[in-house]
N, CA, C and O atoms as CSV, one atom per row, in Angstrom:
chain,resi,resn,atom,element,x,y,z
A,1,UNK,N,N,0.837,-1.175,0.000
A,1,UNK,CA,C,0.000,0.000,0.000
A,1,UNK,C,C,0.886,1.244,0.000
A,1,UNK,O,O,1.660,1.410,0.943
A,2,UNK,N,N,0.806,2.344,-1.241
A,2,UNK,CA,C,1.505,3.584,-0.803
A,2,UNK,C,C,0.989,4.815,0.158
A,2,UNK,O,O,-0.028,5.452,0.435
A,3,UNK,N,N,2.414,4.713,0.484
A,3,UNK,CA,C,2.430,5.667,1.682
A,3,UNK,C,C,1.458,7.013,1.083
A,3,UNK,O,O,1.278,7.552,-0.009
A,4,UNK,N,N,0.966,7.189,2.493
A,4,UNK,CA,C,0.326,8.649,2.574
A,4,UNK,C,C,1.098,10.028,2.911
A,4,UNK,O,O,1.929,10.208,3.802
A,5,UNK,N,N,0.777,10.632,2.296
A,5,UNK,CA,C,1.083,12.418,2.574
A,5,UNK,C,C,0.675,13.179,3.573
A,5,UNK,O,O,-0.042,14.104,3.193
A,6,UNK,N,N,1.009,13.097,5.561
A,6,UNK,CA,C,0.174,13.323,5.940
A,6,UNK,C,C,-0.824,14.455,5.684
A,6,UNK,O,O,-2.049,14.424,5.809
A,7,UNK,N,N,-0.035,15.455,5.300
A,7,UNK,CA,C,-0.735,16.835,5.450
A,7,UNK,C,C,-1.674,16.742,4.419
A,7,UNK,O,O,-2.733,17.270,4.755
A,8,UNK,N,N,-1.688,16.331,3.438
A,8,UNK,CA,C,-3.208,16.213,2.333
A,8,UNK,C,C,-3.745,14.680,2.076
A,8,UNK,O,O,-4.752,14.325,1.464
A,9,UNK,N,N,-3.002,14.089,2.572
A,9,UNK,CA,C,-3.558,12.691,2.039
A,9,UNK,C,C,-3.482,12.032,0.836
A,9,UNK,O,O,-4.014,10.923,0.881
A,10,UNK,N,N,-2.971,12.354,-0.297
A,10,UNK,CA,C,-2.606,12.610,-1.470
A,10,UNK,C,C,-1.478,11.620,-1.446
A,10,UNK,O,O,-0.388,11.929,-0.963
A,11,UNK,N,N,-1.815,9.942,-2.172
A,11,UNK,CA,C,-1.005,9.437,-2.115
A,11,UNK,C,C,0.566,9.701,-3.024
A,11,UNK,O,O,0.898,10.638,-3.750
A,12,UNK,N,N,1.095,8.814,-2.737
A,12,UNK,CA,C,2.403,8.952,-3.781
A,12,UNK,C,C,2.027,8.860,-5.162
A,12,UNK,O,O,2.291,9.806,-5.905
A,13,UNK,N,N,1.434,7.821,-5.606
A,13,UNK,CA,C,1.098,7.492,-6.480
A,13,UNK,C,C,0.377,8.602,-7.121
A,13,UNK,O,O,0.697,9.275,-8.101
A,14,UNK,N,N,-0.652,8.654,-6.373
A,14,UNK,CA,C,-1.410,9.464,-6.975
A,14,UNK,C,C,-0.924,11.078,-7.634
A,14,UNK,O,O,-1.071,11.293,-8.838
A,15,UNK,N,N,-0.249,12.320,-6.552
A,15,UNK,CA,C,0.939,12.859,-6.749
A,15,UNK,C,C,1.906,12.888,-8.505
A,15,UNK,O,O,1.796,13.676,-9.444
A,16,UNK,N,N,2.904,11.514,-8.303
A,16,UNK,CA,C,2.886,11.301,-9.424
A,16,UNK,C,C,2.250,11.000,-10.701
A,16,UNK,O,O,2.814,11.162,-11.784
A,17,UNK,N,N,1.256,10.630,-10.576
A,17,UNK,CA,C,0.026,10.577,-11.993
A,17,UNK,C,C,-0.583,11.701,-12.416
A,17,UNK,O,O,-0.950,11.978,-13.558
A,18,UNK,N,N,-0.723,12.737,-10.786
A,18,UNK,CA,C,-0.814,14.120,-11.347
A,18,UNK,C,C,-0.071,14.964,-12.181
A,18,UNK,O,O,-0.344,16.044,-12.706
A,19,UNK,N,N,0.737,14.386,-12.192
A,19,UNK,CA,C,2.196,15.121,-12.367
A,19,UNK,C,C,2.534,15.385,-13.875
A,19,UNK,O,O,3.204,16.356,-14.226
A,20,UNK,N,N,1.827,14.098,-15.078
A,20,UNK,CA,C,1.795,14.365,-15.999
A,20,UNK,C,C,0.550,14.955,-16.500
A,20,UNK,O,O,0.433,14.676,-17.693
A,21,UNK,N,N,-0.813,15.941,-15.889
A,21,UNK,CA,C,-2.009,16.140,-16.344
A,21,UNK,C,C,-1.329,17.163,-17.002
A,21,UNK,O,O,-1.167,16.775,-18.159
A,22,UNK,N,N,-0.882,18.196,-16.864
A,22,UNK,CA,C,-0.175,19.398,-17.536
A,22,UNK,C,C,0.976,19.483,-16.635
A,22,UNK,O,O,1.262,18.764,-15.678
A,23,UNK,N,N,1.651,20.619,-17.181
A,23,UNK,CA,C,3.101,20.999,-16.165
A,23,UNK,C,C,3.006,21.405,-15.412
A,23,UNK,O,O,4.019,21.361,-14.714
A,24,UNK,N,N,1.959,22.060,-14.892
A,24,UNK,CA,C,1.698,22.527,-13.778
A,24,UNK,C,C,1.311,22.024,-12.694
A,24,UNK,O,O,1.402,22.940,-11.876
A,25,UNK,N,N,1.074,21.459,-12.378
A,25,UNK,CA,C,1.171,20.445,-11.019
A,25,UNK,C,C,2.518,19.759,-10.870
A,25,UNK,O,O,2.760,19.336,-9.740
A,26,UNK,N,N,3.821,19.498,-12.199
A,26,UNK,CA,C,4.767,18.828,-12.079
A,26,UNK,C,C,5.402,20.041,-11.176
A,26,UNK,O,O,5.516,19.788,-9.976
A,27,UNK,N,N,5.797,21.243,-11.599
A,27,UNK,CA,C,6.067,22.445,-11.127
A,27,UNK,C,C,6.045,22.833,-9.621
A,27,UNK,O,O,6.909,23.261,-8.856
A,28,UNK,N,N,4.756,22.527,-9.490
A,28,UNK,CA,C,4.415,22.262,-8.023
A,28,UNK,C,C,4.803,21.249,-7.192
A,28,UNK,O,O,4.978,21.511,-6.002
A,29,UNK,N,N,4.990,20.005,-7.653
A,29,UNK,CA,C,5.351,19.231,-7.038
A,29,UNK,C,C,6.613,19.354,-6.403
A,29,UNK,O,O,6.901,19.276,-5.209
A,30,UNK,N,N,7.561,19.631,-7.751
A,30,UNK,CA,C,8.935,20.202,-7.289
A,30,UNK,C,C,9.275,21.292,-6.307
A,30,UNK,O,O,10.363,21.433,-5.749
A,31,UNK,N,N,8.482,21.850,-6.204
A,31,UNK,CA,C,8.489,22.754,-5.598
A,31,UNK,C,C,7.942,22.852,-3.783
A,31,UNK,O,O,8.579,23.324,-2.842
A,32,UNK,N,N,6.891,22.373,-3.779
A,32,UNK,CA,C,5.996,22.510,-2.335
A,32,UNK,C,C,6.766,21.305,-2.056
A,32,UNK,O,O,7.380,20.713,-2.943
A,33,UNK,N,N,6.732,20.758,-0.277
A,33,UNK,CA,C,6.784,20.188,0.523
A,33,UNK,C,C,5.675,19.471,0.700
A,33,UNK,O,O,4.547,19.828,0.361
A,34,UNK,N,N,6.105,17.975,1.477
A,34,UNK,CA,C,6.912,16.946,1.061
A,34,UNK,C,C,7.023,16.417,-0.347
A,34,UNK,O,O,7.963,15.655,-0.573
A,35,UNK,N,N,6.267,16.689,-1.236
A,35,UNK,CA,C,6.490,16.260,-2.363
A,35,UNK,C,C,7.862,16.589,-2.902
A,35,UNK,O,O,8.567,15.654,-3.282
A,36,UNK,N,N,8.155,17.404,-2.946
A,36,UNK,CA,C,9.936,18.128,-3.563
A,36,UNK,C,C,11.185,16.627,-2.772
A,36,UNK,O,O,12.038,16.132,-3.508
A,37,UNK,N,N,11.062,16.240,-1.561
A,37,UNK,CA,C,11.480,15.629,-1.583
A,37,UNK,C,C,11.096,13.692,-1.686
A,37,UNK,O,O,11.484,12.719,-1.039
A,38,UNK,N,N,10.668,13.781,-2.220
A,38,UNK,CA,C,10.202,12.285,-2.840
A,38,UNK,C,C,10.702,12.076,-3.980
A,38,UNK,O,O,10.269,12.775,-4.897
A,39,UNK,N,N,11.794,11.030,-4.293
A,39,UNK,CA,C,12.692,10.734,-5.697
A,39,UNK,C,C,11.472,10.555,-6.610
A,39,UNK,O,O,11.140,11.338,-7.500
A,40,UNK,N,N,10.632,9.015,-6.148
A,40,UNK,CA,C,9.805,9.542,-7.206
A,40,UNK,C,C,8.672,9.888,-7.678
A,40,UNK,O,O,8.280,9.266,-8.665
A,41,UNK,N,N,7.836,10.950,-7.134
A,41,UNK,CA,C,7.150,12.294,-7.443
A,41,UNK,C,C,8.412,13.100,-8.039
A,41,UNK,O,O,8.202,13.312,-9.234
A,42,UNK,N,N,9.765,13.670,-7.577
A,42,UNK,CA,C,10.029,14.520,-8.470
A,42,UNK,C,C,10.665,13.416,-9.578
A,42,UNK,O,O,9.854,13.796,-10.422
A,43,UNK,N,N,11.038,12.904,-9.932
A,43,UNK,CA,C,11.531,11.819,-11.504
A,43,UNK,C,C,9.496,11.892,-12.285
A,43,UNK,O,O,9.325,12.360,-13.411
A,44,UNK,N,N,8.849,11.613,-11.838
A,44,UNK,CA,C,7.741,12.050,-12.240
A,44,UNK,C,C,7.781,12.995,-12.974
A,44,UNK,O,O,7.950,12.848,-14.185
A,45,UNK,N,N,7.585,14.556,-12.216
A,45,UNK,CA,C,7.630,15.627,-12.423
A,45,UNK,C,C,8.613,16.224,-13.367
A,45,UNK,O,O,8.464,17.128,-14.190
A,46,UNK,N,N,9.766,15.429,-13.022
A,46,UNK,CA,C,11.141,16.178,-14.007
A,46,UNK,C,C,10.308,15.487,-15.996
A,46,UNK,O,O,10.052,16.159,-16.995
A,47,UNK,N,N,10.150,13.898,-15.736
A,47,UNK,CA,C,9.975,13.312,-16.825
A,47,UNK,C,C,8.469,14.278,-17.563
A,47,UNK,O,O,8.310,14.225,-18.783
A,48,UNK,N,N,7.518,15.066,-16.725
A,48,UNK,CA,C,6.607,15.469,-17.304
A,48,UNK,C,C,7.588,16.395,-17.464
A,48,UNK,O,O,8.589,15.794,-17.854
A,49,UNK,N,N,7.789,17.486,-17.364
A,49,UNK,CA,C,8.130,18.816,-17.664
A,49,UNK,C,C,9.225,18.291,-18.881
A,49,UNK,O,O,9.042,19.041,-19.840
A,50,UNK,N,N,9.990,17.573,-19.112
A,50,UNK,CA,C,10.376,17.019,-20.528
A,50,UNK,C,C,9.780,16.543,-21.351
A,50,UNK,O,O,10.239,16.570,-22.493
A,51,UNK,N,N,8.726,16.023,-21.126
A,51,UNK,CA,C,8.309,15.315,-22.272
A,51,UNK,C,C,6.809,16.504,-22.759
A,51,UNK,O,O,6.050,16.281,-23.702
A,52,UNK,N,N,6.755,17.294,-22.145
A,52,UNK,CA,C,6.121,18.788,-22.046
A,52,UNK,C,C,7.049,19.247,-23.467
A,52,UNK,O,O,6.517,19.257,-24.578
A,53,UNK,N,N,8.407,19.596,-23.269
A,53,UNK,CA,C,9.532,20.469,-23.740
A,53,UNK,C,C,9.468,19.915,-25.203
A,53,UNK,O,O,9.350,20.641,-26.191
A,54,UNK,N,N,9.563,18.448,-25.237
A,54,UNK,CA,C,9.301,17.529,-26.030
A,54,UNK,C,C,7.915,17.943,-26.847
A,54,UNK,O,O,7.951,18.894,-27.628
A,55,UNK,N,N,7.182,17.491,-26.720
A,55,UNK,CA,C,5.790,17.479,-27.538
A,55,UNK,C,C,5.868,19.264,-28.049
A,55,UNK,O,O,5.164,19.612,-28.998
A,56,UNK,N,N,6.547,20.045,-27.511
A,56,UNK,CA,C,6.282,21.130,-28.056
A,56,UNK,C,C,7.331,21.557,-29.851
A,56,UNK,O,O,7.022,22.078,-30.922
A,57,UNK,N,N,8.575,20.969,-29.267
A,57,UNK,CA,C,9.584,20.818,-30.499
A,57,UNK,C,C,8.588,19.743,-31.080
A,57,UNK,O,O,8.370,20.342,-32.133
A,58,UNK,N,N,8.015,18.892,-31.155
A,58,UNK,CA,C,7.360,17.726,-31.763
A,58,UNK,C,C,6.370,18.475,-32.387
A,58,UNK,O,O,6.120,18.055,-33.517
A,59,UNK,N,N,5.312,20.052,-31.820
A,59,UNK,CA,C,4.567,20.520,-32.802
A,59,UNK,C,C,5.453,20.901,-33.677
A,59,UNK,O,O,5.228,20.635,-34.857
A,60,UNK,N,N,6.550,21.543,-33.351
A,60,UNK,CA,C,6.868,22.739,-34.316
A,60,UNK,C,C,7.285,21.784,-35.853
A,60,UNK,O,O,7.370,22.128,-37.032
A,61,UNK,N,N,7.484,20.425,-35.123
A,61,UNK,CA,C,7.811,19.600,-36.343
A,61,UNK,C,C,6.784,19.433,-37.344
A,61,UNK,O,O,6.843,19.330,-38.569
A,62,UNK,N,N,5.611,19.429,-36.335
A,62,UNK,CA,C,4.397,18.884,-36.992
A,62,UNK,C,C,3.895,19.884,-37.690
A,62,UNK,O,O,2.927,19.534,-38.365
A,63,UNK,N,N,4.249,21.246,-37.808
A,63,UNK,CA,C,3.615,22.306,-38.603
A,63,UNK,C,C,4.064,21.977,-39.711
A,63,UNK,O,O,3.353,21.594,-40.641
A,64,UNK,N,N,5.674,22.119,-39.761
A,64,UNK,CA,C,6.307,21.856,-40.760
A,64,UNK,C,C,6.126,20.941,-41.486
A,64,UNK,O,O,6.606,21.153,-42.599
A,65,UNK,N,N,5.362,19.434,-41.320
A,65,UNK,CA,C,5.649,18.155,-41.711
A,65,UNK,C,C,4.233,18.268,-42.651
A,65,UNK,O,O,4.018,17.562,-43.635
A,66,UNK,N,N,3.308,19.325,-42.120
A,66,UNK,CA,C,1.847,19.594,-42.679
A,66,UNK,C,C,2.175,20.322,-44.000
A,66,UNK,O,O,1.205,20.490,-44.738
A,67,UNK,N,N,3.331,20.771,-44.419
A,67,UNK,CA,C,3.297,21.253,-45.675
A,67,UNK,C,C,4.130,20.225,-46.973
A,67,UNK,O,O,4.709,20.532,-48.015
A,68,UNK,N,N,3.905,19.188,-46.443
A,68,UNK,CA,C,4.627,17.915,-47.178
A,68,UNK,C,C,3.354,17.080,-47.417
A,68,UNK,O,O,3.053,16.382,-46.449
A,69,UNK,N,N,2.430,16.979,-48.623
A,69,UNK,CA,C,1.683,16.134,-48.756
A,69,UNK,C,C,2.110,14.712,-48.601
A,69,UNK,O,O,3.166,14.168,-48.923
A,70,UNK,N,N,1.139,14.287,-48.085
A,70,UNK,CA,C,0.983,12.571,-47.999
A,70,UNK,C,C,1.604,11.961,-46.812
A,70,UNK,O,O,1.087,11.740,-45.718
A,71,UNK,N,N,3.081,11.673,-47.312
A,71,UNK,CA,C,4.121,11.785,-46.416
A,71,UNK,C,C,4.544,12.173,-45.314
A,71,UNK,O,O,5.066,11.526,-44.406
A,72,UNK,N,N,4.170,13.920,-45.453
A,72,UNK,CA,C,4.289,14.317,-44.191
A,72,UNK,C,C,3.340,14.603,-43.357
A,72,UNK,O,O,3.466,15.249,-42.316
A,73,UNK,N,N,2.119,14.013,-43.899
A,73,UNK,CA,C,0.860,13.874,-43.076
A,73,UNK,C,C,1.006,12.727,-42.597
A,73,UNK,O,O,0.760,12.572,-41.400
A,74,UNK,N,N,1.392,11.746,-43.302
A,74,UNK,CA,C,1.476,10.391,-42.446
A,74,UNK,C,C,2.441,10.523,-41.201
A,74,UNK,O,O,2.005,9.965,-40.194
A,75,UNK,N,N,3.480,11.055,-41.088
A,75,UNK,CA,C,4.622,11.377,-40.293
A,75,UNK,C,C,4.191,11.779,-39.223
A,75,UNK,O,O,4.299,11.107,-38.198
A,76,UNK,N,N,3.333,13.546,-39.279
A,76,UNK,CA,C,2.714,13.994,-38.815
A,76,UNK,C,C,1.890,13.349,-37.530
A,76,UNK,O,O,1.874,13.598,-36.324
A,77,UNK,N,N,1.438,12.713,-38.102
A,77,UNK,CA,C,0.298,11.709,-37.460
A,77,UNK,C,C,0.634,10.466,-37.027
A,77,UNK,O,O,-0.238,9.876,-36.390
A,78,UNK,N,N,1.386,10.065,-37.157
A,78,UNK,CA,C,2.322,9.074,-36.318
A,78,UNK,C,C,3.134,9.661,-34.951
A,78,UNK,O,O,3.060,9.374,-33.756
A,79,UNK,N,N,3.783,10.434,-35.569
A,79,UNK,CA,C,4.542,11.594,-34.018
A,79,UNK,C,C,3.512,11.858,-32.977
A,79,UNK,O,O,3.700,11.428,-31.839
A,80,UNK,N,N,2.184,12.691,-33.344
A,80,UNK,CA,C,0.935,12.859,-32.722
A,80,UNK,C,C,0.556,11.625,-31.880
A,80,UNK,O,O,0.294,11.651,-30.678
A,81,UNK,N,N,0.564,10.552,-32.671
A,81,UNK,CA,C,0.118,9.642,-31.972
A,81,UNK,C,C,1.056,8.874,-31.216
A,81,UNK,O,O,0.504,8.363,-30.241
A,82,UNK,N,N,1.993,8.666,-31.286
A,82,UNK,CA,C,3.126,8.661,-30.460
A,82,UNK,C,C,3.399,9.271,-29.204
A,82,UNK,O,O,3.536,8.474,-28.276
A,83,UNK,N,N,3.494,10.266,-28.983
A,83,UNK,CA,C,3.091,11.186,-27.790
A,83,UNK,C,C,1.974,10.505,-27.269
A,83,UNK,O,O,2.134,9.669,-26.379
A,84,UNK,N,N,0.742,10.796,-27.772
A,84,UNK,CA,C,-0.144,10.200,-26.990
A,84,UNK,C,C,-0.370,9.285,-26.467
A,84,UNK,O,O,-1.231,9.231,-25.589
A,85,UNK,N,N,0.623,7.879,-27.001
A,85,UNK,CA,C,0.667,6.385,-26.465
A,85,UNK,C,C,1.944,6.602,-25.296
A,85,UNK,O,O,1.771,6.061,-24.203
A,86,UNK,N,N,2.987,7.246,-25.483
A,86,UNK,CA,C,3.739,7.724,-24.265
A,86,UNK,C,C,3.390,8.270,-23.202
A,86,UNK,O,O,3.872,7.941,-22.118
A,87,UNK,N,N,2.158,9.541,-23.397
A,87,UNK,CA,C,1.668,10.049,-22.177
A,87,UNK,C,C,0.923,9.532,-21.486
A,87,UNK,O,O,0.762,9.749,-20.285
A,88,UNK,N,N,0.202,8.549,-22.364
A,88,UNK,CA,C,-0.836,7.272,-21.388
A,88,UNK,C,C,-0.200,6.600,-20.787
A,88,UNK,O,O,-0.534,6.492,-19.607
A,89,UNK,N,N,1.039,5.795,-21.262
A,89,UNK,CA,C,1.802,4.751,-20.587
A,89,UNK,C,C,2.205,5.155,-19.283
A,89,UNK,O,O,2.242,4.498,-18.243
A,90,UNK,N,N,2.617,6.814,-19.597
A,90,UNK,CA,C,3.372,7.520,-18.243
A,90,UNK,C,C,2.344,7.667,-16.868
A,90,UNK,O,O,2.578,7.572,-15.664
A,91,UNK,N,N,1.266,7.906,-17.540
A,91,UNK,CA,C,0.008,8.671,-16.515
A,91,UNK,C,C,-0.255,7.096,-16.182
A,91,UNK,O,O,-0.499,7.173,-14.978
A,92,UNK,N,N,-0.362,5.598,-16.546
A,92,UNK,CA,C,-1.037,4.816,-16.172
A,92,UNK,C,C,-0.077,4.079,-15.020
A,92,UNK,O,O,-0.416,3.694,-13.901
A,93,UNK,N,N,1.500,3.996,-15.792
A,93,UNK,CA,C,2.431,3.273,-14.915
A,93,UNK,C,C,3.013,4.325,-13.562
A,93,UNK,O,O,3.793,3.970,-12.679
A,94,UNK,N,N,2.236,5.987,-13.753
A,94,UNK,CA,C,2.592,6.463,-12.679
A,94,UNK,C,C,2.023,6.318,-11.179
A,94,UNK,O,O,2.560,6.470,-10.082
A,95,UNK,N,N,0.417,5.881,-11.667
A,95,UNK,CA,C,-0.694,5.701,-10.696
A,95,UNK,C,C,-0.819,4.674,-10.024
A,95,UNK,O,O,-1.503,4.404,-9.037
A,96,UNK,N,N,0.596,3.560,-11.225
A,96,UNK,CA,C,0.535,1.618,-10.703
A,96,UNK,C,C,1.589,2.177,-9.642
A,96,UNK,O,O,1.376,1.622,-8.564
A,97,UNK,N,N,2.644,3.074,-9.568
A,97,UNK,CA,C,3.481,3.138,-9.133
A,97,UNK,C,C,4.599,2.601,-9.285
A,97,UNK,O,O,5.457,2.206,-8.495
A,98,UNK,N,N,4.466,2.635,-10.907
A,98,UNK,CA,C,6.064,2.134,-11.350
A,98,UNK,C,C,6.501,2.958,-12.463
A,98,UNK,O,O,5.891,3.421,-13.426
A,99,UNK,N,N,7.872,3.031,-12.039
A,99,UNK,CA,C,8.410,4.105,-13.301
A,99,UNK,C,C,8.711,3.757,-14.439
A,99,UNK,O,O,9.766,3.137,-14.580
A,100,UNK,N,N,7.806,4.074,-15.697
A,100,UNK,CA,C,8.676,3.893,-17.386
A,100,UNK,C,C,9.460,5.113,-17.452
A,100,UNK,O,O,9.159,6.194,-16.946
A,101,UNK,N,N,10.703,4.772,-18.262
A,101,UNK,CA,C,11.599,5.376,-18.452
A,101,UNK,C,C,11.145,5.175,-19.986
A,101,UNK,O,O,10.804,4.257,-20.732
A,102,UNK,N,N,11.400,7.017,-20.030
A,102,UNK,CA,C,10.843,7.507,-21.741
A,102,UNK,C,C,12.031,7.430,-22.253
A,102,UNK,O,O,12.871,8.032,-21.584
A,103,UNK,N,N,12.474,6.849,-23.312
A,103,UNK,CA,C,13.795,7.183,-24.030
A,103,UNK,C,C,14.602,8.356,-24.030
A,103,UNK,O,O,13.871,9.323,-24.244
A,104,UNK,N,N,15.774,8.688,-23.886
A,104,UNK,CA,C,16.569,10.206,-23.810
A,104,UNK,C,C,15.679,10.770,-22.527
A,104,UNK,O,O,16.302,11.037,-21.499
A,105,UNK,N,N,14.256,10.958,-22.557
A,105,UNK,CA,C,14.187,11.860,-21.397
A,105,UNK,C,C,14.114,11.101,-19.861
A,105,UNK,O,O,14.274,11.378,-18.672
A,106,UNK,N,N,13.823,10.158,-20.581
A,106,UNK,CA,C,13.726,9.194,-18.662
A,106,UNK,C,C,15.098,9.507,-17.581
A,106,UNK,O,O,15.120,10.174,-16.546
A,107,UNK,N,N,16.044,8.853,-18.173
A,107,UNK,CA,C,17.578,8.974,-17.666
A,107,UNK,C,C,17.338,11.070,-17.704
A,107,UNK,O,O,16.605,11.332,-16.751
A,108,UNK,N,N,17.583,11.905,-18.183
A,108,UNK,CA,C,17.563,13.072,-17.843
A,108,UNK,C,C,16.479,13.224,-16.357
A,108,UNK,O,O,16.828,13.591,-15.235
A,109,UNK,N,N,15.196,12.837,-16.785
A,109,UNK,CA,C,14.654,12.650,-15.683
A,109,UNK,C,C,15.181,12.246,-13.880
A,109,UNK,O,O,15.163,12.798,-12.780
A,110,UNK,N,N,15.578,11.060,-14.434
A,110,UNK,CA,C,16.094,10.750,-13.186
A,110,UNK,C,C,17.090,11.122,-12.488
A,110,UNK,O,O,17.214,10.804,-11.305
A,111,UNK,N,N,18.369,12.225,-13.472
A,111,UNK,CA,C,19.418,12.578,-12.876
A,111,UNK,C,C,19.207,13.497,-12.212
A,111,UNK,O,O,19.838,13.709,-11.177
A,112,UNK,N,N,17.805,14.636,-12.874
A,112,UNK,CA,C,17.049,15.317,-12.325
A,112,UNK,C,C,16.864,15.259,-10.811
A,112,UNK,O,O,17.429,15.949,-9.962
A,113,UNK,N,N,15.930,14.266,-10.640
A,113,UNK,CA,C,15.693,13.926,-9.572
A,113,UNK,C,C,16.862,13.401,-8.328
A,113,UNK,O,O,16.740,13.666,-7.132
A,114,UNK,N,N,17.887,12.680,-8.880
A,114,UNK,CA,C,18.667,12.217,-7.667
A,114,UNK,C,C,18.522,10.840,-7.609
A,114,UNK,O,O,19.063,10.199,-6.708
């Protein structure tokens, strides 16, 4: 059973699953007490706020990839959907309470964290 938070009750788990809804709760996490020090709520938090940083270079690709018929619609839309099978995996294995490590950003993540 994971541990509780006394002051909100807000498990670990849970914490971390928040962590990828937007960046803003990762932000927070890092930040407020006790969460800031929990390895992993912040490896959570670090891995959202990258893969945040991520999906955003990933639009700018995707604008670009929209002026390439066919091809770069298919591309397009593979990347898109890509992200989205990563951010589920992250939000689902964060709530089991186990960490996936995202390629390139996981390890950044975690050095992040400690």
């Amino acid at each position: 059973m994971p541990e509780e938070t006394p002051q909100t009750g807000l498990s670990d788990n849970a914490a971390s699953g928040l962590a990828y809804l937007t960046f803003i709760p990762a932000i927070i996490f890092l930040v407020v007490a006790p969460y800031n020090t929990n390895p992993n709520i912040r490896f959570h938090s670090w891995q959202s706020i990258f893969l945040t940083v991520a999906a955003i270079a990933a639009s700018i690709l995707h604008i670009i990839l929209l002026f390439i018929p066919i091809i770069g619609w298919i591309l397009s839309l593979l990347i898109s959907l890509g992200f989205l099978i990563i951010w589920l995996i992250c939000i689902i294995k964060a709530f089991g309470g186990e960490r996936f490590m995202v390629p390139v950003i996981g390890p950044l993540a975690a050095k992040q964290a400690g």
